[in-house]
C-alpha positions as CSV (number, residue, x, y, z in Angstrom):
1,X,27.2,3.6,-1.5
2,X,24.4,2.8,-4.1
3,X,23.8,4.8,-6.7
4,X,21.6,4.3,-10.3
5,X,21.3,7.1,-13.0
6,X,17.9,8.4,-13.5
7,X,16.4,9.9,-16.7
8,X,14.0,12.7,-16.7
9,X,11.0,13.6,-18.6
10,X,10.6,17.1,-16.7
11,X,11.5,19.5,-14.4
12,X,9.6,18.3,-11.7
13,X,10.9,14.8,-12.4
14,X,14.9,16.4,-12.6
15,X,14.0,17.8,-9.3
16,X,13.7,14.3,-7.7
17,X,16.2,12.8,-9.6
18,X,18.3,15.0,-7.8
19,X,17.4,14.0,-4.7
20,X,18.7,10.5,-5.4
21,X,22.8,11.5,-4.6
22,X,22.3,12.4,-1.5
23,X,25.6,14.0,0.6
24,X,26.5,11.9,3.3
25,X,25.1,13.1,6.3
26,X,21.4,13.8,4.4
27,X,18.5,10.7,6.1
28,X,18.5,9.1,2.2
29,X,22.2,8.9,1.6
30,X,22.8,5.1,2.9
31,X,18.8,4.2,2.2
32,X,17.9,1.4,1.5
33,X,20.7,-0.4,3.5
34,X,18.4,-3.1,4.6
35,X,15.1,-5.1,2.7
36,X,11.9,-2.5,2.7
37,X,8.3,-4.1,3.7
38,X,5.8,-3.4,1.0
39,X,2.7,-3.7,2.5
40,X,-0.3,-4.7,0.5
41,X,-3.6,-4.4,2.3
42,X,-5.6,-6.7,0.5
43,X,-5.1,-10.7,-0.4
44,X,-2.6,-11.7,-3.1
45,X,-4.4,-12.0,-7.2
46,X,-5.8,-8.5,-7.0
47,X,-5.0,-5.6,-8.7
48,X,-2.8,-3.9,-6.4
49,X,-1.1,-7.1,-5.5
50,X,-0.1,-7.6,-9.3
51,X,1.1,-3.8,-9.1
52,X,3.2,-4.1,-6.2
53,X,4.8,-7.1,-7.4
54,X,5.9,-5.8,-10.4
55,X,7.3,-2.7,-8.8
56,X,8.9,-4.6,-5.8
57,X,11.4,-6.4,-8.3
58,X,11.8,-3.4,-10.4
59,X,12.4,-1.3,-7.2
60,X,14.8,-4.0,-5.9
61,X,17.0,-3.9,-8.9
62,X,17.1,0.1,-9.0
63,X,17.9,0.3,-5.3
64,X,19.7,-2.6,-4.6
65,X,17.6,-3.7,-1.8
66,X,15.0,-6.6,-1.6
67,X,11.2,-4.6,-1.7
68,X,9.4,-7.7,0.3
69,X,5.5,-7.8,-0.6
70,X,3.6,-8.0,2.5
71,X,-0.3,-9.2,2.0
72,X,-2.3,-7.9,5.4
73,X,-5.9,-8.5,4.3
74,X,-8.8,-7.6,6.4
75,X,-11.5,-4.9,7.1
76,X,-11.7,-4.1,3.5
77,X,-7.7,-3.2,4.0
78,X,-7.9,-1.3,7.0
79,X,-5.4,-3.8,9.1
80,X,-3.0,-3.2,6.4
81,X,-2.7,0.4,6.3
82,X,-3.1,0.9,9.9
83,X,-0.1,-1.2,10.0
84,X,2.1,1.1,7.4
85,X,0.3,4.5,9.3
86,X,1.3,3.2,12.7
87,X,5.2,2.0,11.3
88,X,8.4,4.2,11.9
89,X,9.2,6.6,9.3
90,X,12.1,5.7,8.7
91,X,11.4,4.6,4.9
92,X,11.5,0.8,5.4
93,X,7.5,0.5,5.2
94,X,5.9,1.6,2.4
95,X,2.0,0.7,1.7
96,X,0.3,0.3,-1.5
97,X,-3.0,2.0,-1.4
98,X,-5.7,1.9,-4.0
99,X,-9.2,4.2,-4.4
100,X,-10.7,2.3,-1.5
101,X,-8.5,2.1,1.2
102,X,-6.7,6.0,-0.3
103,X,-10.2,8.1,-0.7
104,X,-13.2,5.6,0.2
105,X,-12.2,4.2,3.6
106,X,-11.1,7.4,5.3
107,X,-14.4,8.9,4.6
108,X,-16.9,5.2,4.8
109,X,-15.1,4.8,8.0
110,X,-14.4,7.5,9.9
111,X,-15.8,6.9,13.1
112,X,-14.1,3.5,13.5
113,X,-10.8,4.1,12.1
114,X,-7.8,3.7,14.5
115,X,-5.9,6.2,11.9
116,X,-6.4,9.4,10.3
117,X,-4.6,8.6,6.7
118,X,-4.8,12.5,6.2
119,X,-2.7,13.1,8.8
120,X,-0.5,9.7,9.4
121,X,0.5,8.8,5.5
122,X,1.5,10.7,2.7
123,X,1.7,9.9,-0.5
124,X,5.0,9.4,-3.0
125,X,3.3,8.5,-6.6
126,X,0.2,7.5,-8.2
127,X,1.4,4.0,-10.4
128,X,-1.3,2.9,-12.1
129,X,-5.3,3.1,-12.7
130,X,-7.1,0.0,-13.4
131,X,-10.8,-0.2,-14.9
132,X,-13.3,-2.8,-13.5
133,X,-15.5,-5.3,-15.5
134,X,-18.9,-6.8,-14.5
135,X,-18.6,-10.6,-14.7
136,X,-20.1,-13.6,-14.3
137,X,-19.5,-17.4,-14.5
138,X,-19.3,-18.9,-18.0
139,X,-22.8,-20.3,-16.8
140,X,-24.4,-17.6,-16.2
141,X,-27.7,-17.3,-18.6
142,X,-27.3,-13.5,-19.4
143,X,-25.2,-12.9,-22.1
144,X,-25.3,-9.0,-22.6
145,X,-26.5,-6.2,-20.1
146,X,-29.7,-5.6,-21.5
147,X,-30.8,-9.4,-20.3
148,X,-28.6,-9.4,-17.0
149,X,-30.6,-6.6,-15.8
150,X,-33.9,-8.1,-17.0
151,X,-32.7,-11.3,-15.2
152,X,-32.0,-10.0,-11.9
153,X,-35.7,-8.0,-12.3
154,X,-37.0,-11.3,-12.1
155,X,-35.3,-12.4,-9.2
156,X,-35.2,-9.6,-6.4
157,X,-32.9,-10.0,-3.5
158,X,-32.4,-13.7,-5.1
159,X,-28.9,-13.3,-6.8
160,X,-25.7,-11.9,-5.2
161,X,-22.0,-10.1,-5.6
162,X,-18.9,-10.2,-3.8
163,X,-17.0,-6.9,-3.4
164,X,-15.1,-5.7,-0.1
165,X,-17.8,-3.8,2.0
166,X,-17.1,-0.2,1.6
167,X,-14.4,-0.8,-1.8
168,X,-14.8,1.1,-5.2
169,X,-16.6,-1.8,-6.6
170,X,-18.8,-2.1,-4.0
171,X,-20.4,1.3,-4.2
172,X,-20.1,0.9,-8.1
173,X,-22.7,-2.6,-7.4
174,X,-24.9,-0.2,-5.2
175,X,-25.0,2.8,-7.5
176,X,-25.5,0.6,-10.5
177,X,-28.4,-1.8,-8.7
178,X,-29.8,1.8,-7.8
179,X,-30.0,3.1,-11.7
180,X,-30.9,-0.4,-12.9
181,X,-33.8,-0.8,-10.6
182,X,-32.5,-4.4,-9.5
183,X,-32.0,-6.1,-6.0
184,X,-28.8,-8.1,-4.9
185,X,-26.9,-9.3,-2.3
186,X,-23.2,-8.7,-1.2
187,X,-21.5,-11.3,0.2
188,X,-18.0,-9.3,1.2
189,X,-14.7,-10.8,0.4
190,X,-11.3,-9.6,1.4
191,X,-10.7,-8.1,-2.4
192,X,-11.0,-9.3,-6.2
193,X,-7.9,-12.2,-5.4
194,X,-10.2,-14.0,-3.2
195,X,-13.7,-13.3,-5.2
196,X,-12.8,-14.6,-8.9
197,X,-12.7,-18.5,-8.0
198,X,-16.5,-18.1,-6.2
199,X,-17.8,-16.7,-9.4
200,X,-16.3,-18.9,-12.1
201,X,-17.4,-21.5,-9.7
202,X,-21.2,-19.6,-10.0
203,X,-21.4,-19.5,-5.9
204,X,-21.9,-15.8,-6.5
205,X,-23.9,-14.5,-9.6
206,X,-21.8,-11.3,-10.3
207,X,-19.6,-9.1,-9.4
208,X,-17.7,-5.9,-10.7
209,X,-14.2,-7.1,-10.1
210,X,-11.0,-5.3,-11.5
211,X,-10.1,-6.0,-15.4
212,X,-6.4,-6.9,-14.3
213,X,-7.7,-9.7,-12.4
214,X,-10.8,-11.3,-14.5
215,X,-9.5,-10.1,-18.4
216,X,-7.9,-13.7,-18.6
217,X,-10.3,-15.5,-17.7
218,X,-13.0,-14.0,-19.9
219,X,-10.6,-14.4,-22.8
220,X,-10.7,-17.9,-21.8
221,X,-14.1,-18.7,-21.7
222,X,-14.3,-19.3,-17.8
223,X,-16.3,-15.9,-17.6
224,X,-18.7,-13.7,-19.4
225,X,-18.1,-9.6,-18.8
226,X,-21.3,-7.3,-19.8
227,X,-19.2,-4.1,-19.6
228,X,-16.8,-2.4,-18.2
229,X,-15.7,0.8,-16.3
230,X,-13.2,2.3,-18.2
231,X,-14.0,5.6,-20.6
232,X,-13.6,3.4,-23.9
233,X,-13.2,-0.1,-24.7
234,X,-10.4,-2.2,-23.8
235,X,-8.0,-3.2,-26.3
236,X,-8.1,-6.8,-25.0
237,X,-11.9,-7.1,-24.7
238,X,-12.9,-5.1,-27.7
239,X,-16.7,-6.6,-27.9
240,X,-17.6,-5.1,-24.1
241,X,-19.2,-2.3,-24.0
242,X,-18.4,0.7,-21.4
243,X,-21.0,1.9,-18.8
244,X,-21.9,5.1,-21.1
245,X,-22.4,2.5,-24.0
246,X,-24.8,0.4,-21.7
247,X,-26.8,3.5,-21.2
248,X,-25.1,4.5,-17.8
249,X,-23.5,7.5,-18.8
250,X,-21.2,8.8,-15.9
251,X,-21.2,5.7,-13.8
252,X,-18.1,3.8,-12.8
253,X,-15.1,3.7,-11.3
254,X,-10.7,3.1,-12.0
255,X,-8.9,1.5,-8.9
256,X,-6.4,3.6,-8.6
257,X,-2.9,2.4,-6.8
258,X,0.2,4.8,-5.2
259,X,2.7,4.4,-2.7
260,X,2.5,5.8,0.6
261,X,4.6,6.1,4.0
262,X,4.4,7.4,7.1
263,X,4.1,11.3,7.0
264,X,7.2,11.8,9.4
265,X,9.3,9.6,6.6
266,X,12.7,11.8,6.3
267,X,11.9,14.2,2.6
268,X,15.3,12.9,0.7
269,X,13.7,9.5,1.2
270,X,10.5,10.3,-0.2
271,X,12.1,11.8,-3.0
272,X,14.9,9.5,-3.8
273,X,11.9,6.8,-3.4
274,X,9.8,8.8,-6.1
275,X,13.0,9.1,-8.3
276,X,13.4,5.4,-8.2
277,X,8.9,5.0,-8.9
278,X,9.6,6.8,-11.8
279,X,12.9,5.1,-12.9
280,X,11.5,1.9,-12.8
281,X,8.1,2.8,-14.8
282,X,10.3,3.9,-17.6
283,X,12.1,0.8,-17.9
284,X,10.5,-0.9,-21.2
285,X,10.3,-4.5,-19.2
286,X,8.3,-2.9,-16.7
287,X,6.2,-1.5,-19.5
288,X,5.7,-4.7,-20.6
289,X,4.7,-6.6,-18.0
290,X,2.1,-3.9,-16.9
291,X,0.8,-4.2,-20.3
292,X,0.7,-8.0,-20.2
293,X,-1.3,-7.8,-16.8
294,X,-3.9,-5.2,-17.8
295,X,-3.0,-2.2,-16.0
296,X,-2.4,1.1,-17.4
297,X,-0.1,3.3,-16.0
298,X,-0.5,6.6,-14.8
299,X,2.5,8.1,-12.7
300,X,2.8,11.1,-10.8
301,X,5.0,13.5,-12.2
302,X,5.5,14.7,-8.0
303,X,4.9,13.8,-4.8
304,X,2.9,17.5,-4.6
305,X,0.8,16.3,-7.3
306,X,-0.2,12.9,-6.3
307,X,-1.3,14.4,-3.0
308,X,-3.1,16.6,-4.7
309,X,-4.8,13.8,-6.9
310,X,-5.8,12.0,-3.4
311,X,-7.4,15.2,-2.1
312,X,-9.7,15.5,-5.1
313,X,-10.6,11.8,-4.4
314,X,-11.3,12.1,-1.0
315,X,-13.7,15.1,-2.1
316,X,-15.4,13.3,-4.9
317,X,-15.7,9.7,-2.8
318,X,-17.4,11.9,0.1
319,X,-19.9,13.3,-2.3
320,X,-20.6,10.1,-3.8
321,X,-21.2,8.3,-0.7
322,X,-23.2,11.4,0.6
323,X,-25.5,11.2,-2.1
324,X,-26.0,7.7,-2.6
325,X,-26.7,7.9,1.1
326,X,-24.4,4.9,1.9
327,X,-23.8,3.4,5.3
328,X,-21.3,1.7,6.5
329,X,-21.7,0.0,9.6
């Protein structure tokens, strides 16, 4: 059997460390015996993707069983997590949410959905929380906030952004246009993998696409970012402003990104899979290579608490929508 020492940083964490020797007739004691699916709902380049492929290797060498990365784009990552809510709970699927398809979707789409996430996933631990930039091409003739908003004054309804219909970033574009007083047009993509090419290219105008994604390529010149999400400024992009800075006080969003599995999925192996989140975010390489790719982490110190976390989302997501009287059709 498979065992790893884990190091704890509390008593919660202790308390799922424990859970990883398991006696031999408990549901976790010979899991992982076989490769685990690790479903991502959204295209590879993103965010999330970047997340769980960094935790997929690091899970794989704590557990001793391949985490396979599974990308099942589509309805702004519905498919995907219908998939993981509608998979036996048996702890061989596990999805990767993020903000949108964790707190936003459940509520922008309740009428449609084919799932209830409330009810058919839980959650194991929060991983990381990324900030978003707004971006353009290199191209682009703004060079600052003050004169992209001024430019898209001039040109109602003219210039356009790509976002997932119903994502973080997309209702960050419509709150933003709202409190700016400017007109564009979304032309949806499958997630921030799939939009970054179209506006280096300048097919679309702008976007507010995650700073995990985009940071390299405004640090090489390919794009232009007027300011980003996050509370403060980011170390690697020191000269962009926040949204408080730019005179939106209050205003933005962080894409958030947890594990999840079906709600039936056996305790011990929630727990022994929580044990082995938290092992592998204290392992310096990991560190590293989350630092190198932008996102800060942000781990749960308990499953109780990161469901907790997700409530409070869905409660502020539903307010937000509510008030910004968004529809999603």
């Amino acid at each position: 059997m498979f065992y790893r020492r884990t190091f704890c940083v509390g008593a919660a964490l202790c308390a799922l460390g424990a859970g990883v020797v398991q006696a031999a007739d408990s549901p976790a004691a010979n899991w992982p015996s076989k490769p685990v699916r690790l479903i991502v709902p959204f295209a590879p380049g993103g965010a999330t993707d970047i997340v769980a492929r960094i935790m997929a290797q690091g899970l794989a060498d704590v557990l001793g069983q391949q985490f396979v990365v599974d990308n099942r784009a589509g309805a702004s990552g519905n498919i995907g997590v219908e998939m993981a809510a509608k998979s036996l709970p048996d702890g061989y699927t596990v999805v990767i949410n993020n903000v949108s398809t964790g707190a936003i979707n459940p509520v922008a789409f309740a009428k449609t959905l084919k799932y209830d996430s409330s009810k058919e996933l839980i959650g194991v631990s929060l991983l990381a929380s990324v900030p978003n930039l707004l971006v353009a091409g290199s191209n682009f003739p703004p060079n600052n906030m003050k004169e992209f908003i001024d430019y898209a004054k001039a040109r109602p309804g003219q210039l356009n952004y790509s976002n997932p219909i119903g994502a973080y970033s997309h209702l960050d574009m419509l709150e933003f246009m709202s409190k700016a007083g400017i007109q564009m047009v979304n032309v949806p993509s499958k997630g921030a993998g799939s939009s970054f090419a179209p506006v280096i290219a300048g097919e679309i105008h702008a976007s507010f696409l995650n700073a995990a994604t985009v940071t390299p390529q405004v640090k090489a010149g390919r794009m232009k970012a007027f300011v980003t999400t996050a509370k403060t400024r980011l170390p690697d992009l020191p000269d962009v402003p926040t949204m408080a800075e730019a005179g939106f006080p209050g205003m933005g969003s962080v894409n958030w990104n947890g594990f999840f599995v079906p709600v039936k999925t056996p305790r011990a192996i929630i727990d022994k899979l929580a044990a082995a989140t938290t092992q592998v975010l204290q392992r310096p390489q990991v560190q590293e290579a989350f630092a190198k790719a932008g996102v800060p982490l942000t781990p749960s110190k308990s499953p109780e608490e990161f469901q907790a976390f997700v409530s409070s989302e869905l409660q502020r997501w539903a307010r937000i929508i509510k008030e910004n009287n968004v529809k999603f059709d």
